[in-house]
N, C-alpha and C positions, 0 to 999 in steps of 0.2 A: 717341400711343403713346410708351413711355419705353422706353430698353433698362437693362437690371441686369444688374452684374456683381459677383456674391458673391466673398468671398475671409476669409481668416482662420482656416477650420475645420480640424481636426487632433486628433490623438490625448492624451486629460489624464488625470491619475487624480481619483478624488473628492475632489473640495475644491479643486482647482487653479480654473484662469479661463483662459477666452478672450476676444479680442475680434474679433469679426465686422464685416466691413466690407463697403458695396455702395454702387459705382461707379455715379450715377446718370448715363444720357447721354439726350438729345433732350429736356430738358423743354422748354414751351411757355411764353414767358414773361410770360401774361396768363393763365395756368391755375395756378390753386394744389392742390396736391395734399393726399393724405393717402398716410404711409408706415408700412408695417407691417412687421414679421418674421412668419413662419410656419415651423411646423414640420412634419416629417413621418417617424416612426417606421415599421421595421419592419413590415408588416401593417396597421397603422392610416389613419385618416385624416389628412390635412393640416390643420394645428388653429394660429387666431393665436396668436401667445406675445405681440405687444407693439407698439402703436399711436402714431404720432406725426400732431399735424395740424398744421394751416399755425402756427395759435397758439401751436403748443410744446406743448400737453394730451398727456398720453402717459396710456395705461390698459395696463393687465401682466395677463395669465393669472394667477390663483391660486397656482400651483404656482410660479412663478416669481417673484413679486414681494419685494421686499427682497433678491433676489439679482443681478437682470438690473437694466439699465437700456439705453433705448434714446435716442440723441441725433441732432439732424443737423446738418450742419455750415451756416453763416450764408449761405452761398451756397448751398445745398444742393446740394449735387455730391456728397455722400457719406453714407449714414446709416450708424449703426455700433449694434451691440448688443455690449454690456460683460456678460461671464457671469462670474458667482464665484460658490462656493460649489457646482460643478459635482456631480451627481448622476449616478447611472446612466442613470435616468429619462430625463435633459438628452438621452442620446444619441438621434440623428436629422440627417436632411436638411433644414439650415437656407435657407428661402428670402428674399429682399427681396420686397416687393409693392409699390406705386402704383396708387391711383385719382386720377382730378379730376372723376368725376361730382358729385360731395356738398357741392361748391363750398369744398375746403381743408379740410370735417371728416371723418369716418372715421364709416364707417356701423356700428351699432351693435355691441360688441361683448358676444362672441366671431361674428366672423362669418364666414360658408362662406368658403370662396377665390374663390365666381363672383362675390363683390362686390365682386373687383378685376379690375382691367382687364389688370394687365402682371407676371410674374415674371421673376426671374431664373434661372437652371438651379439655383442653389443647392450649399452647401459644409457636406460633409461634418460632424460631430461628434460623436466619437466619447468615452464617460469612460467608463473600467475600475476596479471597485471593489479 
């Protein structure tokens, strides 16, 4: 089990950027993971926005792609999502996630949140048109 600690979310108008950061602690250092973002709207479900595996492969939600990108750092202590080109839409409660069942890849997306193992409480983001 890994703890996440989101940070970076805040109030933007359309078209600005944020950049999203979460604090990865206790990995296991014979367990390679996969690291996602997810989102979660008003009323809606919790829905992935944006996948990274041990290899670097990253896959992006639709709606998001050409605008987000998501990275992690070489030692992986930190993954971050880069947002531009900010929407209405974009607003929501942004989480980090981690699995290492899938042995470093990321199980197929877009997928439920119960095919991860660990969240973080997750950072606000709010854009006002």
């Amino acid at each position: 089990q890994v703890q996440l600690v989101e940070s970076g979310g805040g109030s933007v108008q359309s078209g600005g950027s944020l950049r999203l950061s979460c604090a990865i602690f206790g990995r296991s250092g014979h367990r390679r993971y996969c690291m996602a973002w997810y989102r979660q709207a008003p009323g809606k479900e919790r829905e992935e926005v944006a996948t990274i595996n041990t290899f670097a492969t990253t896959t992006y939600t639709d709606s998001v792609k050409g605008r987000f990108v998501i990275s992690l750092t070489h030692d992986k202590s930190t993954l971050y999502l880069e947002m531009n080109s900010l929407k209405s839409d974009d607003t929501a409660m942004y989480y980090c996630a981690a699995v290492s069942t899938y042995g470093g890849n990321c199980p197929p997306s877009p997928a439920p949140d119960y095919e991860y193992d660990d969240f973080g409480t997750g950072t606000q983001v709010t854009v006002s048109s």
